[in-house]
Residue frames as qw, qx, qy, qz and C-alpha x, y, z in Angstrom:
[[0.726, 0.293, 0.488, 0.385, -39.35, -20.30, 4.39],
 [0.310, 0.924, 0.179, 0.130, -39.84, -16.98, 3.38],
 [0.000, 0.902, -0.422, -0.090, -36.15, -15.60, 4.68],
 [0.541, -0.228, 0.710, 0.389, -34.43, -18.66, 3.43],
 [0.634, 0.649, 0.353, 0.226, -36.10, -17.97, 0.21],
 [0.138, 0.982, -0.078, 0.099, -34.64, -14.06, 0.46],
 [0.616, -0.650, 0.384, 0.224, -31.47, -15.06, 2.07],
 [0.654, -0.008, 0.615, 0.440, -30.61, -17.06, -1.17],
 [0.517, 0.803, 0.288, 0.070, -31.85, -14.52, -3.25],
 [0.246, -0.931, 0.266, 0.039, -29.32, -11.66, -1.52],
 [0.640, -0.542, 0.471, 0.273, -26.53, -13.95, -2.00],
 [0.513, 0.320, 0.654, 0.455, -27.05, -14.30, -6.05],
 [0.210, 0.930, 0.272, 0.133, -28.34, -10.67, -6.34],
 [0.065, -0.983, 0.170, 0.012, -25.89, -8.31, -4.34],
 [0.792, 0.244, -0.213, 0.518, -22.00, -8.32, -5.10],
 [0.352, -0.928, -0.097, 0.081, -20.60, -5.73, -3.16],
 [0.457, 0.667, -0.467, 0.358, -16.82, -5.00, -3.46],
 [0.748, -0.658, 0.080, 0.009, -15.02, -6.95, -0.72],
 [0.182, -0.517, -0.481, 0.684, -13.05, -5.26, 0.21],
 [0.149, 0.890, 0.375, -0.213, -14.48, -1.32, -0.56],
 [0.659, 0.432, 0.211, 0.578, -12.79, 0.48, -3.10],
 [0.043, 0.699, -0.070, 0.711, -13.13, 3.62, -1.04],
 [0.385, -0.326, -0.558, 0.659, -12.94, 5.19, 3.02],
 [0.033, -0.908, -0.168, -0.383, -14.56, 8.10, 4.43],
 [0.561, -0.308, -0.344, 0.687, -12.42, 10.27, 6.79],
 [0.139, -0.937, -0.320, 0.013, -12.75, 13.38, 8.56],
 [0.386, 0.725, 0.014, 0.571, -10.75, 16.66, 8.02],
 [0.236, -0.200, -0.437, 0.844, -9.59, 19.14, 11.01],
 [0.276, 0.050, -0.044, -0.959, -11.72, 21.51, 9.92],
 [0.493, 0.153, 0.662, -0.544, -14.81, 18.79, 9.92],
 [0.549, 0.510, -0.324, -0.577, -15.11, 18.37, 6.12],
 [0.784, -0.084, 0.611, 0.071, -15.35, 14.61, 4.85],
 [0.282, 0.680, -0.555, -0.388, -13.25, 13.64, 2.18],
 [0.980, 0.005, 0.200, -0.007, -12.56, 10.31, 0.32],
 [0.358, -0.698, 0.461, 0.415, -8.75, 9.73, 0.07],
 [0.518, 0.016, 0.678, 0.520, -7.74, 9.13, -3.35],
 [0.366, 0.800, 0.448, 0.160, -10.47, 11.21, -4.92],
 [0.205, 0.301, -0.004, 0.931, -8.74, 14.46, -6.45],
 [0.011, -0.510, -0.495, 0.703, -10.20, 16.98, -3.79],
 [0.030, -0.442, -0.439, -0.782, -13.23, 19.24, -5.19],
 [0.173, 0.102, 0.353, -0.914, -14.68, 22.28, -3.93],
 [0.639, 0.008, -0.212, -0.739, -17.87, 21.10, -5.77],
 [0.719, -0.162, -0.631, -0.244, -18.58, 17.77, -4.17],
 [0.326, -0.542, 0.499, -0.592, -19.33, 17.31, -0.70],
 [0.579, -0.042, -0.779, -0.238, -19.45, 14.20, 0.99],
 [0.434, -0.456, 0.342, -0.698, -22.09, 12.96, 3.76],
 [0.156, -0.191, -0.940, 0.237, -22.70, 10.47, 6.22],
 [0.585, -0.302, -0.172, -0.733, -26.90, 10.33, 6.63],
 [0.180, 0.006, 0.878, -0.444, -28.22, 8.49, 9.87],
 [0.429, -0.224, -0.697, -0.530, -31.20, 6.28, 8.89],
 [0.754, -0.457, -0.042, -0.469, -34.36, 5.71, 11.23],
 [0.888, -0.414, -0.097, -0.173, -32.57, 2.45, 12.45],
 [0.656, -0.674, 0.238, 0.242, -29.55, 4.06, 14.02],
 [0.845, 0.257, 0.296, 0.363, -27.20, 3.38, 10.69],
 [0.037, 0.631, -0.330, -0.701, -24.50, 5.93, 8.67],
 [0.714, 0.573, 0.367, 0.167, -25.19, 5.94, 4.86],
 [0.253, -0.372, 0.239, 0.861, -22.55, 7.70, 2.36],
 [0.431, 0.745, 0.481, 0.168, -23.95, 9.55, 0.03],
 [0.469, 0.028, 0.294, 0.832, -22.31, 12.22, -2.47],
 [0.281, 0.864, 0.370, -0.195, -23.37, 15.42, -3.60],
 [0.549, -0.080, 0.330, 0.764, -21.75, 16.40, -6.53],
 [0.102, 0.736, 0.126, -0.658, -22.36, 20.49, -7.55],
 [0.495, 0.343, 0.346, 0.719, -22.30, 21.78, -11.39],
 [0.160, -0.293, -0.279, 0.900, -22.20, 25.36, -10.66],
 [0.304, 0.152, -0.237, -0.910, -24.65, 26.48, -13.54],
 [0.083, -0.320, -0.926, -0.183, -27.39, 22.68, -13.05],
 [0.472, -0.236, 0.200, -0.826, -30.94, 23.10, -12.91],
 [0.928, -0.149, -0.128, -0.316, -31.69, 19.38, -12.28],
 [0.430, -0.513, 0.673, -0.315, -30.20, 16.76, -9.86],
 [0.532, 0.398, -0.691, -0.283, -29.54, 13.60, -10.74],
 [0.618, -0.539, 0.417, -0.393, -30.41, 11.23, -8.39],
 [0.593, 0.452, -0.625, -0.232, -27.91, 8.04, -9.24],
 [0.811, -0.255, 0.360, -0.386, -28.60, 4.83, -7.89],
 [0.130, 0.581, -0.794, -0.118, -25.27, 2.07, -8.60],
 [0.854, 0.033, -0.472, -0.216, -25.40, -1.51, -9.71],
 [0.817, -0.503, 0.045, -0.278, -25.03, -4.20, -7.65],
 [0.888, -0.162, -0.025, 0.430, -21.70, -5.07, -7.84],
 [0.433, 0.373, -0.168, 0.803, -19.71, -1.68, -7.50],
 [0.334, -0.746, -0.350, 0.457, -19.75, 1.47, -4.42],
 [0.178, 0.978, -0.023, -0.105, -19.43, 4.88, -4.68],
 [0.411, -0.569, 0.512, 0.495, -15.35, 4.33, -4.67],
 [0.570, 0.295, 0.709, 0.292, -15.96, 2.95, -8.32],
 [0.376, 0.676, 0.611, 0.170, -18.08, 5.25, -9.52],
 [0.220, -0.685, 0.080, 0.690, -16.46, 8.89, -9.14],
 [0.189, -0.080, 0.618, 0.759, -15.04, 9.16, -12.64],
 [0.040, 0.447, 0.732, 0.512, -18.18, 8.70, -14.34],
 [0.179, -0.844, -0.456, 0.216, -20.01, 11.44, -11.96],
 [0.334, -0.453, 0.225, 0.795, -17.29, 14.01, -12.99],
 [0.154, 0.101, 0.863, 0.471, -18.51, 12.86, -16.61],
 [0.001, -0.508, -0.727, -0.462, -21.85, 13.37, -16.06],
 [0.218, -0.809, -0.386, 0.386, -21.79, 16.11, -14.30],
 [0.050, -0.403, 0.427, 0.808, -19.32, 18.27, -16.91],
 [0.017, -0.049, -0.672, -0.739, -21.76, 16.86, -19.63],
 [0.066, -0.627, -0.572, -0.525, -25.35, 17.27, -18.82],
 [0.060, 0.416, -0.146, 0.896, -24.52, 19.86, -16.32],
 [0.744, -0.405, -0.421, -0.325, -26.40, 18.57, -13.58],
 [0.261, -0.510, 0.737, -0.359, -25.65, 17.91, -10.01],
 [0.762, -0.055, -0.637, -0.100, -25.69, 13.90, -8.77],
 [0.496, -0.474, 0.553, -0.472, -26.64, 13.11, -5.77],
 [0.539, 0.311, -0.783, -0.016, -25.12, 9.57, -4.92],
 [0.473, -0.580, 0.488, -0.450, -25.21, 6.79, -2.34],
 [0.166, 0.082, -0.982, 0.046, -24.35, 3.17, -1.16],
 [0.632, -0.287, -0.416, -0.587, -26.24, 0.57, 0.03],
 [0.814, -0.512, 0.225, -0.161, -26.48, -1.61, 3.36],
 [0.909, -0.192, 0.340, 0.145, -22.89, -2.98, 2.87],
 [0.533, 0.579, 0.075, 0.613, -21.12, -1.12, -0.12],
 [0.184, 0.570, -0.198, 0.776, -18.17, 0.96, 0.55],
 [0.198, 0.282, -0.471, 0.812, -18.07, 3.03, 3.97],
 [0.460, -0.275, -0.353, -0.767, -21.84, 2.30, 4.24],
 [0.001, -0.171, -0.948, 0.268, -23.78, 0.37, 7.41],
 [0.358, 0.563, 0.646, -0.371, -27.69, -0.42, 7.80],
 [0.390, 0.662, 0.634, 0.085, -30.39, 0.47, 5.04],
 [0.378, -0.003, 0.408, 0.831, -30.13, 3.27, 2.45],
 [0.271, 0.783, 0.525, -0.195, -33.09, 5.56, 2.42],
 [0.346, 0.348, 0.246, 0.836, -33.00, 7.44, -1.14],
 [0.168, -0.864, -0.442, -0.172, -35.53, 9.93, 0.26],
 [0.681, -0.504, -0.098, 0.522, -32.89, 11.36, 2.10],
 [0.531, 0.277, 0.321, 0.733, -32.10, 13.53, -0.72],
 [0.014, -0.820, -0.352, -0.450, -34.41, 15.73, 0.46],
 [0.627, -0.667, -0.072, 0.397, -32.39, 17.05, 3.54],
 [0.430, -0.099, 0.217, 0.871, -30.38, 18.77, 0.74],
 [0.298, 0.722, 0.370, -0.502, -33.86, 20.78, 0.03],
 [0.044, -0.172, 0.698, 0.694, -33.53, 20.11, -3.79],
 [0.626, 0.178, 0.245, -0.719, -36.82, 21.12, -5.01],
 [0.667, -0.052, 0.742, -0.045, -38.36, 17.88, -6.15],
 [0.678, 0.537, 0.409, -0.290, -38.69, 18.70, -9.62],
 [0.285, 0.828, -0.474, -0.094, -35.58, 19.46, -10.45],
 [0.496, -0.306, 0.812, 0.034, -34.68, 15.69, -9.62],
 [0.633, 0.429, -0.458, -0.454, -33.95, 13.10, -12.21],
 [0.730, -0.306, 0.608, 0.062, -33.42, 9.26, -11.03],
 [0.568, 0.565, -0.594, -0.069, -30.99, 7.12, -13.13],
 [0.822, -0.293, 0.457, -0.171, -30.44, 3.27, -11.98],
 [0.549, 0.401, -0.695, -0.235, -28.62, 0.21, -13.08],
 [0.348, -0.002, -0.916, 0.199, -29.42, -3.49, -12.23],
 [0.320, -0.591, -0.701, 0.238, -31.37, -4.23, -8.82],
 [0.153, -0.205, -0.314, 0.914, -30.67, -0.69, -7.87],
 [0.091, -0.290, -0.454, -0.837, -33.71, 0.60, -10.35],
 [0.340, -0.390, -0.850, 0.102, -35.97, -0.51, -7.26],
 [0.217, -0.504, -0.240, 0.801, -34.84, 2.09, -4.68],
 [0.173, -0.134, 0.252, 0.943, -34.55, 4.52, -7.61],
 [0.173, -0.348, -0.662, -0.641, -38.21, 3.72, -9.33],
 [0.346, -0.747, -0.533, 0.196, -40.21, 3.81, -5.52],
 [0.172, -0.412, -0.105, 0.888, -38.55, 7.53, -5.02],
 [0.157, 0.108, -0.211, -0.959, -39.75, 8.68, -8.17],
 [0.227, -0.481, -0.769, -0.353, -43.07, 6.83, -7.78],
 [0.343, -0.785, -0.419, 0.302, -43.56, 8.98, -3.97],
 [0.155, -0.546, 0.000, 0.823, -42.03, 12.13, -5.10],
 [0.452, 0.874, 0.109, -0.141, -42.81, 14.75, -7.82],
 [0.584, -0.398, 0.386, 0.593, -39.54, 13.99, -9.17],
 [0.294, 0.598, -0.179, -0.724, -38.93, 15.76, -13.11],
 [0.037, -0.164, 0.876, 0.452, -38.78, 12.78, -14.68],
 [0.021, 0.496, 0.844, -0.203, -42.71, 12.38, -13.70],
 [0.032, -0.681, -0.268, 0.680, -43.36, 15.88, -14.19],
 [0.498, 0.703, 0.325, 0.390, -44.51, 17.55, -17.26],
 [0.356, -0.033, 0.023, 0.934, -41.88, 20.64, -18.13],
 [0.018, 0.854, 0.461, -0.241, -43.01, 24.15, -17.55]]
């Protein structure tokens, strides 16, 4: 009963864009890029492999002068193709990098999202901030409950 209970839940919770509002593709030179996004030298974009075999996208957008990291976690009915603009935004205004990503099924994304991943960019953990909307606040609220993120952290 219990995965016919979740099955119906998953169908009334997650909206995904169908189709994806974005592609990943690979450069000559080995750089991924998403076509349509105005290239930048300050965002970089990765595919992460998850324990069970999966690619996740996830974004890393630079502000040359941040000392904290945004870690942004998208509602349930848009992918990272959506959301660009507003990461430009909030990276030119609170000066911050944003580290992004999909979920199982959004955008360019297959198998499970692990936010923890974030740490493979060796961003000390205190300089992280988490920011959610909608279901996403889940993912976003268990990181900063198992890390020393800054939002947990008293300023020094």
């Amino acid at each position: 009963m219990g995965n016919v209970t979740s099955n119906v839940a998953a169908k009334f919770a997650f909206f995904p864009p169908d189709p994806p509002t974005y592609d990943v593709l690979e450069e000559e030179e080995g750089r991924l890029v998403v076509p349509g996004v105005t290239a930048d030298k300050n965002m970089d974009v990765h595919t992460l492999d998850t324990k069970a075999g999966n690619k996740v996208v996830a974004m890393f957008w630079k502000h040359p002068f941040a000392r904290f990291t945004l870690l942004y976690s998208h509602g349930n009915a848009a992918d990272l193709g959506q959301m660009h603009e507003l990461f430009i935004e909030l990276r030119a205004h609170l000066r911050v990098n944003i580290m992004c990503y999909d979920y199982s099924g959004y955008g360019a994304s297959s198998g499970n999202a692990p936010v923890t991943s974030v740490v493979k960019l060796k961003v000390v953990d205190t300089s992280i901030w988490s920011m959610a909307s909608s279901v996403s606040a889940s993912y976003t609220l268990r990181t900063a409950a198992t890390t020393n993120c800054a939002s947990a952290s008293s300023p020094t």
